[in-house]
C-alpha positions as CSV (number, residue, x, y, z in Angstrom):
1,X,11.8,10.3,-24.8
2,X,10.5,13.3,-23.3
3,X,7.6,13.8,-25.4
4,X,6.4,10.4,-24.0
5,X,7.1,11.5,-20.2
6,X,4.8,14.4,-20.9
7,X,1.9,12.6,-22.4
8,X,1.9,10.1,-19.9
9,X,1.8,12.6,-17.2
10,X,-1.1,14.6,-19.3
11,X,-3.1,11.1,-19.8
12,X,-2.8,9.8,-16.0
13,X,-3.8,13.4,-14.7
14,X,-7.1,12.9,-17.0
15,X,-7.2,9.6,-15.9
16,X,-6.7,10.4,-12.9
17,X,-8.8,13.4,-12.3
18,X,-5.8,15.3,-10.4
19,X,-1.8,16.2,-10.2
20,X,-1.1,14.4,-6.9
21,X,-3.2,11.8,-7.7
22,X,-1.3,11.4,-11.0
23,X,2.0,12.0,-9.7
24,X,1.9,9.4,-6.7
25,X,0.4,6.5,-9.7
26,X,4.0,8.1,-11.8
27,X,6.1,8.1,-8.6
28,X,6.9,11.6,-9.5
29,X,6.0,14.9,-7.2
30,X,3.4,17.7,-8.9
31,X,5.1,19.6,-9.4
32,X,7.0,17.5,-11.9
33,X,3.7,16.5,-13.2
34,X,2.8,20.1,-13.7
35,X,6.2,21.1,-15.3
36,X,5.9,18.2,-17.8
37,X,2.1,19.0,-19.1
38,X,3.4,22.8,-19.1
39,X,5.9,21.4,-21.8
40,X,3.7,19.8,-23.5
41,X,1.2,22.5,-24.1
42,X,3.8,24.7,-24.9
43,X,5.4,22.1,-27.4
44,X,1.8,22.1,-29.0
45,X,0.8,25.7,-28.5
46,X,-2.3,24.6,-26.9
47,X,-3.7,24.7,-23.8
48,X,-5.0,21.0,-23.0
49,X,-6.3,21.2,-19.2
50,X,-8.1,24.4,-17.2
51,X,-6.7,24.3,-13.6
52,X,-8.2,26.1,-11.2
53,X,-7.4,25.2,-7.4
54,X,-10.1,23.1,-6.8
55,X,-10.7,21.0,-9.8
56,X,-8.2,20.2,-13.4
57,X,-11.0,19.9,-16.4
58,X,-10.1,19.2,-20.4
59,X,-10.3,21.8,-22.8
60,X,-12.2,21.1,-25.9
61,X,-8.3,20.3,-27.9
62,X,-7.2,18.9,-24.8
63,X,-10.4,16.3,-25.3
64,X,-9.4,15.7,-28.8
65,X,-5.8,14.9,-27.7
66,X,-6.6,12.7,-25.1
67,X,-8.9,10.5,-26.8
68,X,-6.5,9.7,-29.6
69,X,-3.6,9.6,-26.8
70,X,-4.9,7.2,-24.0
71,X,-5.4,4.5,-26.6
72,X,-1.4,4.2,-27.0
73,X,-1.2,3.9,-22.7
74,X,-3.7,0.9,-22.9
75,X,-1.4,-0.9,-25.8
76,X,1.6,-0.2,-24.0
77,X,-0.2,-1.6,-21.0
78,X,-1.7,-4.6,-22.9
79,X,1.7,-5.2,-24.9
80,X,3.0,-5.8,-21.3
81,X,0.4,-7.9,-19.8
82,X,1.2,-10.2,-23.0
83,X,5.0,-10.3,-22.5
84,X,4.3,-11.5,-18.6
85,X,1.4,-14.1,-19.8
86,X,4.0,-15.9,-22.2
87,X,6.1,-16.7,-19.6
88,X,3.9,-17.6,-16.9
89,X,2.8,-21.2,-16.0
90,X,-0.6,-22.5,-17.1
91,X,-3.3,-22.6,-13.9
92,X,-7.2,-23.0,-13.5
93,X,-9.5,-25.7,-14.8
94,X,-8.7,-26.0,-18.6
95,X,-11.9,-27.5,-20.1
96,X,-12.1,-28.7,-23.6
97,X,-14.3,-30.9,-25.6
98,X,-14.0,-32.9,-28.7
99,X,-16.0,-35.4,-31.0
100,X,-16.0,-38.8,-29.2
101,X,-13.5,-41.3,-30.6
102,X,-10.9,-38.6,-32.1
103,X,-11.0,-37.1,-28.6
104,X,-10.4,-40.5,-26.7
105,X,-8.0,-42.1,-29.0
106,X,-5.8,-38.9,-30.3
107,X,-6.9,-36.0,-28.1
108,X,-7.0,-37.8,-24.7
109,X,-3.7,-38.8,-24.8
110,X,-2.2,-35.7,-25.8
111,X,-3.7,-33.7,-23.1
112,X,-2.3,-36.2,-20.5
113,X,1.1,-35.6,-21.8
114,X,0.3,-31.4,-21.4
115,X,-0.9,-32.3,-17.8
116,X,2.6,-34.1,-16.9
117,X,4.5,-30.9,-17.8
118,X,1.7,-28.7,-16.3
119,X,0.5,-30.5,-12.9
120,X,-0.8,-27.4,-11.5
121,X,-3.3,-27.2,-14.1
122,X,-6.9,-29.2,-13.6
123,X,-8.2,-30.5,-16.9
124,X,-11.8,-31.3,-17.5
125,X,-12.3,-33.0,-21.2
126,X,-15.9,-33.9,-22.3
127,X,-16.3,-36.1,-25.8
128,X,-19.1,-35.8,-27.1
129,X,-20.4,-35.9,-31.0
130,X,-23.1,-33.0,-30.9
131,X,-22.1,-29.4,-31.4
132,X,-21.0,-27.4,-28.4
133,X,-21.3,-23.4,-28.0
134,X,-18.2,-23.0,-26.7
135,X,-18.7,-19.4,-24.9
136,X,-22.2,-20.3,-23.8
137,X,-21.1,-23.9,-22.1
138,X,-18.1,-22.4,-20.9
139,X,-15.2,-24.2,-22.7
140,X,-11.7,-23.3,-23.1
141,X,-10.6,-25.1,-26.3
142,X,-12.4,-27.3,-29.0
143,X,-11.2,-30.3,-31.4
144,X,-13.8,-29.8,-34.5
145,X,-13.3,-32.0,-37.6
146,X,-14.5,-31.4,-41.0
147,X,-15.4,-28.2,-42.8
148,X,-15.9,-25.2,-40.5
149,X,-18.2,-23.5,-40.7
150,X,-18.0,-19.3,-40.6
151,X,-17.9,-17.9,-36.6
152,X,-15.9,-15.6,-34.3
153,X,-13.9,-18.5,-33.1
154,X,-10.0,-18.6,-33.9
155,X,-9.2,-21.8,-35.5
156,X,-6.1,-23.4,-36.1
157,X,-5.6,-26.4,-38.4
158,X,-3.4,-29.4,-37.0
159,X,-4.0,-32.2,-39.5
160,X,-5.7,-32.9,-42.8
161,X,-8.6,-34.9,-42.4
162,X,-10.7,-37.2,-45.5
163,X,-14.2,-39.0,-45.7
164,X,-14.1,-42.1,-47.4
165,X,-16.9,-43.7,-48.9
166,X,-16.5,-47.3,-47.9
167,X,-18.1,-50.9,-47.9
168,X,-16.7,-54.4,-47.6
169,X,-15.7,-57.4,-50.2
170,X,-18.8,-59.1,-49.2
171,X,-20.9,-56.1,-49.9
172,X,-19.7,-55.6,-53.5
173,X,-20.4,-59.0,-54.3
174,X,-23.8,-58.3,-53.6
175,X,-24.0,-55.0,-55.3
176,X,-21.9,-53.1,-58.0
177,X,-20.2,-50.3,-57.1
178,X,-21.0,-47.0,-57.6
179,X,-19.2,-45.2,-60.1
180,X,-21.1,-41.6,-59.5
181,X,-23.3,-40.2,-56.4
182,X,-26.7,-40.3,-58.6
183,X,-25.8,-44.7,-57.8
184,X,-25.8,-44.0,-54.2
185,X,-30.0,-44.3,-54.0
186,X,-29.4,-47.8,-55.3
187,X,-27.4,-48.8,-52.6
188,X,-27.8,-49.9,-49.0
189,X,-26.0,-46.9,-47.5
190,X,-25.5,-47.1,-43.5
191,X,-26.2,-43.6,-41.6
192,X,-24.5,-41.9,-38.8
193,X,-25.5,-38.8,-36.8
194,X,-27.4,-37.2,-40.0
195,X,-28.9,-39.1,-43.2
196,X,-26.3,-37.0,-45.4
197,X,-23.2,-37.6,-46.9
198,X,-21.1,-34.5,-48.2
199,X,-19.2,-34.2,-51.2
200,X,-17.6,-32.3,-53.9
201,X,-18.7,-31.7,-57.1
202,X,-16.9,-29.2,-59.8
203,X,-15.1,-27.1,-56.9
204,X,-19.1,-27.0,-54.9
205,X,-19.6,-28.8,-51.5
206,X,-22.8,-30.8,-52.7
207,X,-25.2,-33.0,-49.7
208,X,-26.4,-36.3,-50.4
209,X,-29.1,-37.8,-48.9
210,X,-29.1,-41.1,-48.7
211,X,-31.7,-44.2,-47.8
212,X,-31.1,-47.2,-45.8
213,X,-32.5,-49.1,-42.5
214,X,-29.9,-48.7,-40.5
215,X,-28.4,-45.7,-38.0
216,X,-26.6,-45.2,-35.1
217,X,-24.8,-41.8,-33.8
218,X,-21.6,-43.4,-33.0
219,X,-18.5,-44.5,-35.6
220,X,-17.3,-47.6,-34.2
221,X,-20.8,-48.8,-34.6
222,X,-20.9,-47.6,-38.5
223,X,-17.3,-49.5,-39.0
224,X,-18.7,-52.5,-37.6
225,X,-22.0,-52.5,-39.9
226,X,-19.3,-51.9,-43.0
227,X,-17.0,-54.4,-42.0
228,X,-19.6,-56.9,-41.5
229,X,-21.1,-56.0,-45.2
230,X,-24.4,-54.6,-44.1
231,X,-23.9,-51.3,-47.0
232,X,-21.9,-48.1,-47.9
233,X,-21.0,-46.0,-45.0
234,X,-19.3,-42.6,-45.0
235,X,-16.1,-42.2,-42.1
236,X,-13.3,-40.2,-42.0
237,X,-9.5,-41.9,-42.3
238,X,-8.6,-42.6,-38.8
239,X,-11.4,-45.3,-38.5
240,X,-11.4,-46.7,-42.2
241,X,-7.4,-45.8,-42.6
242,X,-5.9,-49.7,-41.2
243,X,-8.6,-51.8,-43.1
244,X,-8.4,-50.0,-46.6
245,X,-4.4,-51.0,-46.1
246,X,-5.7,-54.4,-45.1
247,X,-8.0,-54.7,-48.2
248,X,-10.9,-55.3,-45.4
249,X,-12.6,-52.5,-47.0
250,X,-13.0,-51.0,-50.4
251,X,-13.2,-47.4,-50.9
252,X,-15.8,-46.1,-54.2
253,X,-16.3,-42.1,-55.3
254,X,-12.9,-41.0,-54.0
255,X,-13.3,-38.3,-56.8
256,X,-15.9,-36.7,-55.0
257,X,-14.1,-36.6,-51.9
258,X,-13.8,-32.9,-50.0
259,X,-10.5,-31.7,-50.1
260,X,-10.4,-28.5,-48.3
261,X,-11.0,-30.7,-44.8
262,X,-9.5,-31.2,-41.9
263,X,-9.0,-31.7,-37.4
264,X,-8.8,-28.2,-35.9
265,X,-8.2,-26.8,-32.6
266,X,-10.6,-23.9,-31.8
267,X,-11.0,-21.3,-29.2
268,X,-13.1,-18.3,-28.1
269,X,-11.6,-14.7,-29.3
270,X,-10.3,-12.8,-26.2
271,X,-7.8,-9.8,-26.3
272,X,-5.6,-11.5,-23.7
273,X,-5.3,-15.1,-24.6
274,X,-4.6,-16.8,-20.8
275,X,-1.5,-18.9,-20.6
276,X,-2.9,-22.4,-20.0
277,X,-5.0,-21.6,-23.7
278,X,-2.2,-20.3,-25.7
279,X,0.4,-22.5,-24.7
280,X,-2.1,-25.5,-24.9
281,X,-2.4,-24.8,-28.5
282,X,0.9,-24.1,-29.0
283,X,1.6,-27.6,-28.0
284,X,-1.1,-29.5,-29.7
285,X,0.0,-27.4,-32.9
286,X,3.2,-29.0,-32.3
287,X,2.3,-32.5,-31.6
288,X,0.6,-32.9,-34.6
289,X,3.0,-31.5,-37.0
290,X,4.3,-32.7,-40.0
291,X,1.3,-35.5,-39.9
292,X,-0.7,-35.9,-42.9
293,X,-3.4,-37.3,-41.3
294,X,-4.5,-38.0,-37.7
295,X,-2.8,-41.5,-37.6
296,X,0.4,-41.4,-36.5
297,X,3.0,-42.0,-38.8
């Protein structure tokens, strides 16, 4: 399209700040250069640049042109940066973090199977259960579970997630069980990383706090403490999942479960997403499609 040729050639020669130096970045000579913004002006019936023989300066409409026309130079640029990145072959250090036990037993292995495609790529994971700023610690990609909360961070879902509210035969013949969250304070209830469980009431999110004399930051621990009947603890499905089907655990206020819940895969906002990010995503999207929760099926 010619009408293209000549705005390019106007936008580099701003861009630029000369002819020759626009027409050598064009491949062109000047005087092509010159011909095509001499169309141009004419096609608009305005004169867009003063030239004198020692310097090219904007007019004021030439100004106004160019800073609505460059924009469409740097998407066509952009739009081609994007169509090489999809191609191309992850590289670098991807780094990534996730909560502790989802990360070694679902995470972990996935990223070993992204390695074996990718070799050239150097992956550094880090589980860990407290929050991490992703942008500020450096960090390519993050597993978060649970509700998320608001941020500039992209976020897509790969599997539902649920919190059950769990204790043991033993337990229950020691204590009823609770029929509605005002009966939790009666109970022994076992704490994790924070002394509050979250719920749903009526559509709202609602936090519990709960009493007991027993904590630890770390789920295997809280599974063990429920198995062996020491109280009520709160854990999502892929620790609790095996022994409900085993009828080693009993789950109580499933109506006040969270529904709107679930393992996602998160990453900083950047206009060029690098190819070792996106297609990293890409494939844990994948991997975990079609699962309704984070156990395989």
């Amino acid at each position: 399209m010619q009408r293209w040729d000549r705005i390019e050639a106007f936008v580099e020669v701003v861009r630029i700040g000369s002819f020759s130096g626009a027409a050598r970045h064009l491949g062109v000579s000047s005087s092509h250069v010159s011909r095509l913004i001499s169309q141009l002006e004419a096609q608009l019936d305005t004169q867009l640049l003063y030239r004198t023989t020692r310097q090219t300066r904007l007019t004021d409409a030439g100004q106004v042109y160019y800073e609505h026309c460059h924009h469409l130079f740097d998407g066509f640029r952009a739009a081609e940066q994007a169509i090489g990145d999809f191609h191309a072959r992850p590289s670098g250090v991807l780094k990534l973090t996730s909560a502790t036990t989802f990360g070694e037993r679902y995470v972990a292995p996935l990223v070993n199977d992204f390695q074996l495609k990718h070799p050239q790529l150097e992956v550094q994971m880090h589980f860990t259960n407290r929050p991490v700023e992703l942008i500020d610690e450096g960090y390519d990609v993050a597993i978060r579970m649970g509700v998320l909360k608001d941020s500039s961070l992209i976020a897509r879902r790969l599997v539902d997630r649920r919190e059950y509210v769990i204790a043991s035969h033993d337990y229950f013949q020691r204590a009823p069980r609770p029929h509605t969250l005002a009966e939790l304070s009666s109970h022994r209830c076992l704490a994790g990383s924070k002394r509050e469980w979250l719920f749903e009431v009526e559509g709202q999110r609602r936090e519990v706090r709960i009493s007991g004399s027993w904590q630890a930051n770390s789920g295997p621990a809280l599974l063990d403490a429920a198995l062996k009947g020491l109280g009520l603890a709160q854990l999502p499905d892929y620790y609790v999942a095996p022994h409900l089907a085993s009828g080693e655990l009993i789950a109580v206020l499933d109506d006040y479960q969270v529904r709107d819940t679930g393992v996602w895969i998160v990453y900083p906002r950047h206009r060029h997403l690098s190819p070792k990010v996106r297609q990293f995503v890409d494939f844990m999207v994948e991997r975990f499609e079609g699962r309704t929760s984070a156990l395989p099926s």
